[in-house]
C-alpha positions in Angstrom: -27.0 -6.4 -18.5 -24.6 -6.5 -15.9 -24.7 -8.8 -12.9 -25.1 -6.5 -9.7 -23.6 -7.2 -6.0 -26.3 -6.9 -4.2 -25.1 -9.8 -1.2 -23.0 -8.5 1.7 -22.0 -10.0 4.8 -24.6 -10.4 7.9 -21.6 -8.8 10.1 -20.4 -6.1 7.7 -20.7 -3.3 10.5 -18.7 -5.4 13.4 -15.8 -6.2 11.1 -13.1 -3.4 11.1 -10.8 -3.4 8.5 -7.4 -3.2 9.4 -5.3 0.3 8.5 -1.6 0.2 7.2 1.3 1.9 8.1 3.4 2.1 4.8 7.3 1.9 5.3 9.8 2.9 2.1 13.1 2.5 2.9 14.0 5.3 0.3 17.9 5.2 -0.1 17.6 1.6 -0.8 15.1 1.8 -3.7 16.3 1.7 -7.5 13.2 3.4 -8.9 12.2 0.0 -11.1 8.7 0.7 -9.9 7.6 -2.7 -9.9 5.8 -1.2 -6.4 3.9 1.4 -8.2 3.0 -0.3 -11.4 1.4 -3.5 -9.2 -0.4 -1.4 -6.6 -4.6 -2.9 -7.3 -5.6 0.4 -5.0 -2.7 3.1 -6.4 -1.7 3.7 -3.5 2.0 5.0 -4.0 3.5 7.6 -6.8 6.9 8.3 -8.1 8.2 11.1 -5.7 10.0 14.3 -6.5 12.5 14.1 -4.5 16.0 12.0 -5.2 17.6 9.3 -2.9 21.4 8.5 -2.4 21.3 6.4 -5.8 20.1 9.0 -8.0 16.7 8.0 -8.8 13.2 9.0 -7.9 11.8 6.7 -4.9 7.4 6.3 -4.7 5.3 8.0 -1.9 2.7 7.2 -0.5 -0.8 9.1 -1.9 -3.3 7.9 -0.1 -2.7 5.4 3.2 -6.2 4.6 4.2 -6.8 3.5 0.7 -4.4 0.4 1.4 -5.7 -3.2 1.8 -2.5 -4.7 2.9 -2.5 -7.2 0.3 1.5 -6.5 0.6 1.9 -7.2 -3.1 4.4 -3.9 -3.1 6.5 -6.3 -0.8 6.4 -9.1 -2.8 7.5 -7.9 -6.3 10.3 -5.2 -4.7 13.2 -6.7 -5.7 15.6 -4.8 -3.3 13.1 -5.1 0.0 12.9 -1.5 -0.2 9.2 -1.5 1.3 7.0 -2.7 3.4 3.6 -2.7 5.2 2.7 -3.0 8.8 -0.9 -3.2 10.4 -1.7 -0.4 12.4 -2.6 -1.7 16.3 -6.2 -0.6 17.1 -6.7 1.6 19.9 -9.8 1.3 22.2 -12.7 1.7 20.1 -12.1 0.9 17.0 
């Protein structure tokens, strides 16, 4: 039998968790798609489109799904992306 989670943190509805703002710089990607393969939420995709080196740069699917755990960063090899934290506005 499975072991269930059942424990969560006394402050769970104070804490915020922080939202991303997903950068590709898409002209400077070589389509290795180390980004893509490493994502632990799937967050990006191969794209359609083409950039200036002939190859097919990843897009984002789904933003709010990212935990800003900025492995995509790490394991780009030509610092084609990056992740900053969104600022909060007043009530967030």
């Amino acid at each position: 039998m499975p072991v269930r989670l059942w424990r969560k943190p006394l402050d769970a509805e104070k804490v915020k968790l922080p939202k991303a703002e997903i950068h590709i710089l898409k002209n400077q990607c070589k389509g290795c798609g180390f980004c893509i393969q490493f994502c632990p939420k799937k967050v990006l995709e191969e794209s359609e489109e083409i950039n200036a080196r002939g190859v097919h740069p990843p897009k984002v699917v789904d933003e709010s799904k990212c935990i800003i755990c900025s492995f995509c960063t790490s394991v780009c090899p030509d610092f084609a992306i990056f992740i900053v934290e969104k600022p909060c506005k007043e009530g967030c």
